[in-house]
C-alpha positions as CSV (number, residue, x, y, z in Angstrom):
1,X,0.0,0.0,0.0
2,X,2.0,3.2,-1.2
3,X,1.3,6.7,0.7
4,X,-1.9,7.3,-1.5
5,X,-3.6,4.8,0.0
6,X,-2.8,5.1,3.2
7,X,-4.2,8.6,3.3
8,X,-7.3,7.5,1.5
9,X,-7.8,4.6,4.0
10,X,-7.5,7.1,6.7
11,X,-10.1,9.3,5.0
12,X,-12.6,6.1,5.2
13,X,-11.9,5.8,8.8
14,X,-12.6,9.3,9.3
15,X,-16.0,9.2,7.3
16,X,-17.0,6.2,9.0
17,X,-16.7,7.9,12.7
18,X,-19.6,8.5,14.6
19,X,-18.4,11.5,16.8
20,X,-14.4,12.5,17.4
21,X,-12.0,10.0,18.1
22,X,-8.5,11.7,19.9
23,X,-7.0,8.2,18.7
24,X,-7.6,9.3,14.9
25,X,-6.7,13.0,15.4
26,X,-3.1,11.6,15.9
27,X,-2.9,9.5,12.9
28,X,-4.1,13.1,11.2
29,X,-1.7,15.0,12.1
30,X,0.8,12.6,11.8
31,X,-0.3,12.2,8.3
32,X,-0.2,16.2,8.0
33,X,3.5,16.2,9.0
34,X,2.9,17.0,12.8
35,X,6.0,15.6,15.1
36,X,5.1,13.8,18.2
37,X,8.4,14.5,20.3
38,X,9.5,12.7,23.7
39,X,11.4,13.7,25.8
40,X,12.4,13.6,29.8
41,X,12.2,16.1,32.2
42,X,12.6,16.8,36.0
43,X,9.6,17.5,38.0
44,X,9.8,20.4,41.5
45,X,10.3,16.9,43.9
46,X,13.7,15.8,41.8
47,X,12.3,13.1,39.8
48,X,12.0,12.2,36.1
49,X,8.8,12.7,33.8
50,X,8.9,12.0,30.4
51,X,7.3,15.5,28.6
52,X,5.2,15.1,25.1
53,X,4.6,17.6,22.9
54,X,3.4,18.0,19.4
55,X,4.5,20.4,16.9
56,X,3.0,21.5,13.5
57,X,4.9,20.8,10.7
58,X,6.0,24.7,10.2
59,X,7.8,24.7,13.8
60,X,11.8,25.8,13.4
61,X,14.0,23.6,15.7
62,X,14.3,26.9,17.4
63,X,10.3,27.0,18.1
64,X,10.6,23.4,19.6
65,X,13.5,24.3,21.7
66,X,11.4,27.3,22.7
67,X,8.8,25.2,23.7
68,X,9.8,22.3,25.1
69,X,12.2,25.4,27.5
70,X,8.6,26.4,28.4
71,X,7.4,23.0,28.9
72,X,10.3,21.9,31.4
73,X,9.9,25.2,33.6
74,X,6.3,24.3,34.0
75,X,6.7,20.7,34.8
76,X,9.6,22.2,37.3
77,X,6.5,24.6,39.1
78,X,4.7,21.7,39.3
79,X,2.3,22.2,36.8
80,X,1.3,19.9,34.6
81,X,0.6,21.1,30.8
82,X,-1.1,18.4,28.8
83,X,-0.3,18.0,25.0
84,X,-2.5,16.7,22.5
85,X,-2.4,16.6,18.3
86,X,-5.1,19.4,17.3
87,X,-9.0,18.5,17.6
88,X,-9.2,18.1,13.6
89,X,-12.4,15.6,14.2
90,X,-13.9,17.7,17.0
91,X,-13.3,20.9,15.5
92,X,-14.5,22.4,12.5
93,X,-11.5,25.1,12.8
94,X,-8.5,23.0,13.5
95,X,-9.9,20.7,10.2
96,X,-9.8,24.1,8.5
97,X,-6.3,24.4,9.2
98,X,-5.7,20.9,7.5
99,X,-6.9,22.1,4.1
100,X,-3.7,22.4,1.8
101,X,-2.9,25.6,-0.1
102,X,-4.8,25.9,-3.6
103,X,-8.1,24.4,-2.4
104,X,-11.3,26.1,-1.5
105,X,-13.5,24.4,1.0
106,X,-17.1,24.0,1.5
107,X,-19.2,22.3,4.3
108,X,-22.7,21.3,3.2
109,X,-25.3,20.3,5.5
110,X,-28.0,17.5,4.4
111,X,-31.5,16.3,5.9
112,X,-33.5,13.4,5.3
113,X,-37.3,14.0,4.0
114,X,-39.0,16.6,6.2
115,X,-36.4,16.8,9.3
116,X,-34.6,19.4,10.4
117,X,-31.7,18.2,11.6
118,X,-28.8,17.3,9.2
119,X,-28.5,13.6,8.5
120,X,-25.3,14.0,7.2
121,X,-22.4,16.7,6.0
122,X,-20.5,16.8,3.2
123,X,-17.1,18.4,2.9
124,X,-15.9,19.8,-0.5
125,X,-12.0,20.9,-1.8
126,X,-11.8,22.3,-5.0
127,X,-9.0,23.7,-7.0
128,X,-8.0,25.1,-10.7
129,X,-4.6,24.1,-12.4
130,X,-3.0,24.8,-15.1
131,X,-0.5,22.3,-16.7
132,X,2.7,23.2,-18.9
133,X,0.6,24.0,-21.9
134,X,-1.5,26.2,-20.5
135,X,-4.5,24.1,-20.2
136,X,-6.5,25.2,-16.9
137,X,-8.2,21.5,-15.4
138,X,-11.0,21.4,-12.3
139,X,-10.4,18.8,-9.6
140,X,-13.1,18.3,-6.1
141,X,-12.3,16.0,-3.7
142,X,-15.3,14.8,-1.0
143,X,-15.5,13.9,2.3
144,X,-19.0,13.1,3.6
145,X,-19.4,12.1,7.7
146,X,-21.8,12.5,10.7
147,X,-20.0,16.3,11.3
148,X,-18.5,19.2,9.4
149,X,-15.3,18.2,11.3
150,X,-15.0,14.8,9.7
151,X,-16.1,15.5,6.5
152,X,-13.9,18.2,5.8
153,X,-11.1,16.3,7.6
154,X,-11.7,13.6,5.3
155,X,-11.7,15.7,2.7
156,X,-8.8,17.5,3.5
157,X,-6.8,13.4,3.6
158,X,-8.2,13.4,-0.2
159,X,-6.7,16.2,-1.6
160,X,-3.4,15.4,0.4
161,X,-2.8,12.2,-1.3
162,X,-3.8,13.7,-4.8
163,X,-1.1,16.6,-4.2
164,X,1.0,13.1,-3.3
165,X,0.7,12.1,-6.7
166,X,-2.5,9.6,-6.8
């Protein structure tokens, strides 16, 4: 299974969630280029915790070193910090910050029949390119899930892997 795929499985997953998964958020950022980094540090009583922090894929080793500074005096005050990957399948803002450059997104909303509520969501990437001879081509890439979140997350994992060459 190249990287293609791999994305495009993880776009499934996503679509078939019910509600947000922290689990899956992970794998999303990891698949966004996020860094999971470990590392130890010494607590206000002397001993050893082992500190976790994520960082997006734009951080400067000078921006982790600034941060995981900040992280060690706070573990060494005694205060916890927690780190987590971003939200993406909780939060319709942190997906928005998974959609690559060049796309335009879209949430729809859809009801069954007569009901009010939406049944389901459907996010939507498009893009326009133009290839060496000047010919302009349209490509939209779906995502449809229980939330906006997901489906734009999904989404979002599509138009990764085409950018990835599938």
């Amino acid at each position: 299974m190249d990287r293609a795929d791999e994305l495009e499985a993880l776009a499934e997953r996503v679509e078939a969630l019910t509600r947000p998964d922290r689990e899956v958020d992970a794998e999303v950022a990891l698949a966004f280029g996020y860094v999971r980094d470990e590392f130890c540090c010494t607590n206000i009583n002397g001993s050893s915790e082992r500190g976790l922090l994520w960082f997006p894929p734009y951080f400067t080793a000078d921006d982790k070193a600034g941060a995981i500074s900040e992280y060690r005096s706070s573990v060494a005050a005694n205060f916890w910090p927690e780190s987590d990957p971003p939200a993406f399948t909780a939060s319709l803002d942190a997906a928005m910050s998974l959609v690559p450059e060049g796309w335009l997104p879209a949430v729809q909303a859809f009801a069954r029949g007569n009901e009010c509520k939406p049944a389901y969501h459907r996010g939507t990437l498009r893009r326009w390119t133009r290839n060496e001879q000047g010919d302009v081509s349209f490509e939209k890439l779906h995502g449809i899930a229980t939330t906006p979140a997901l489906a734009l997350v999904a989404a979002a994992l599509r138009a990764l892997a085409a950018e990835r060459g599938k």
